[in-house]
N, C-alpha and C positions, 0 to 999 in steps of 0.2 A: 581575119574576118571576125563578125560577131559570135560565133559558138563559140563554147567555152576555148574548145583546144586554141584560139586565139585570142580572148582575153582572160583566161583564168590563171594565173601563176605565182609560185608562191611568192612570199615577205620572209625574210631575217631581219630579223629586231636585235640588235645591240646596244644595249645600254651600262656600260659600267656602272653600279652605284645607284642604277636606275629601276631595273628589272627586278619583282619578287625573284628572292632567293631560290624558293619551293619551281620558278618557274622558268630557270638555266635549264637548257636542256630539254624542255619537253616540247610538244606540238600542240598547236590549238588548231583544227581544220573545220571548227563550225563559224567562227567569227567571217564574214563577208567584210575584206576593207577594200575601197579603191583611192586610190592616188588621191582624191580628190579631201577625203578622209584625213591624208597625211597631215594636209594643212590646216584643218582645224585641232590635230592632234598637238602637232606641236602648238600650234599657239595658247593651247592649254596649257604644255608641258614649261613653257617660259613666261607663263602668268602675262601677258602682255596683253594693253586692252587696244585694241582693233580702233582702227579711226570710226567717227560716226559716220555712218550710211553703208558700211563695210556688211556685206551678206554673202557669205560664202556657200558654193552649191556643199560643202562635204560635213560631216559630223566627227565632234569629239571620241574617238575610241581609245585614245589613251590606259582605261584601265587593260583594254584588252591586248594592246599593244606590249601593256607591261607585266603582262600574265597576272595581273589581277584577279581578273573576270573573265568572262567569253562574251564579255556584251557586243548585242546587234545592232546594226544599225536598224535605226525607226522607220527611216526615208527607204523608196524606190532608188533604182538606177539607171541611169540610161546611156545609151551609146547613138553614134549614129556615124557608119559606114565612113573610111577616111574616101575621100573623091579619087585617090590615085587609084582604089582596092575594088574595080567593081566585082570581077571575079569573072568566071569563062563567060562570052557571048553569048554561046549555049542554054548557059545555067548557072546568072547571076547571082549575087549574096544578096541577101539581104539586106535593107539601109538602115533598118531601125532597130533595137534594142533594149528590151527592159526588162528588169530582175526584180521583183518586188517577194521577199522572204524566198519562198522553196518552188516561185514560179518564174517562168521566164518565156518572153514573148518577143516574136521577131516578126518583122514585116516590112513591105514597103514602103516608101514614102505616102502613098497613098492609101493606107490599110490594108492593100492586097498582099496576096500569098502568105497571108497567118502562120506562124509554127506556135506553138505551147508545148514546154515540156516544165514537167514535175523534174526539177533537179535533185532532191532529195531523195527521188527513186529512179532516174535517170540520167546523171550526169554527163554521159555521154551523149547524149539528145536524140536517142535511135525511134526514140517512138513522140511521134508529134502528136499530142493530145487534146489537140484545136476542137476536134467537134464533138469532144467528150462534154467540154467546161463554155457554154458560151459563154454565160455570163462573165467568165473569170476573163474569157479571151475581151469581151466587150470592154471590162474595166481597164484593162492591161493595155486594148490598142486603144481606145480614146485619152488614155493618158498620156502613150510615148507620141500620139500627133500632136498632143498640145503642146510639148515639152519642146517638139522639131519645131513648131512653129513661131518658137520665142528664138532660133538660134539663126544667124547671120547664114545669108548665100555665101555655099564653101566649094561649089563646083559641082555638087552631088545633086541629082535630078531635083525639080522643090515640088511640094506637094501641090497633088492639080494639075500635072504633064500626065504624058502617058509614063508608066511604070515599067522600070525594067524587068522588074523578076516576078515570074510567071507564078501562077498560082501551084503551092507546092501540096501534095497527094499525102495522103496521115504516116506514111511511112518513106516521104523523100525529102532530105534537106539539101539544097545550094551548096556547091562545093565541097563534098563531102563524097 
């Protein structure tokens, strides 16, 4: 599902030859990369220039991959629900996803049932923080509906049906 305990996991980075010396061995647990990051990494890491029209959704983190830095990404993230995963009848997951720095926002296909949680001081998502922050919740879900709205029918409800997952209360999240 979209909480972290199902997309959060770690990276081992091996690089012979590759890796600061200083940085064999140690952990870096503030850098955020996702998959999607890989592939602009490497294509930095093999100098190679990308065909024209080539626009990848992920960013360079390279330094942080190679314990350089702890550089972040610039960009937001998004997810959105796989169609096999809706989750209990009862009490659907959520289909939307987005991480933008130390906030994270879940919701419907249709903006309902909002979560917000401050990951920086909740990583576990126990407390939804939706009607602490509207404005943050406003930016957060007008973003992850644009972002659903550029992506192909994949089986998952589309925005504008009725909504599976019920509006969730400041202290209940879907599947959990």
């Amino acid at each position: 599902n979209l909480y972290e305990g199902g997309i959060r996991s770690p990276l081992i980075v091996w690089g012979p030859g590759l890796m600061d010396q200083s940085a064999i061995g140690t952990l870096n647990n503030s850098t955020i990369v996702s998959s999607i990051d890989l592939v602009a990494s490497l294509i930095g890491l093999s100098d190679l220039t990308v065909p024209d029209g080539y626009q990848g959704d992920g960013e360079n983190l390279l330094p942080a991959l190679l314990g350089q830095s702890k550089t972040q990404r610039t960009g937001p993230l998004f997810w959105r629900r796989p169609p096999d995963r809706p989750g209990p009848q009862a009490d659907p997951f959520p289909d939307l996803a987005m991480r933008d720095g130390e906030w994270k926002l879940l919701c419907a296909l249709d903006g309902s049932g909002v979560q917000l949680y401050h990951l920086t001081e909740d990583q576990s998502e126990e407390r939804n923080v939706a009607a602490d922050h509207p404005p943050i919740v406003e930016r957060l879900k007008t973003a992850v509906l644009a972002w659903n709205r550029t992506l192909p029918d994949d089986g998952v409800q589309r925005a504008g049906q009725e909504s599976r997952v019920k509006s969730q209360g400041p202290d209940k999240k879907a599947g959990k």
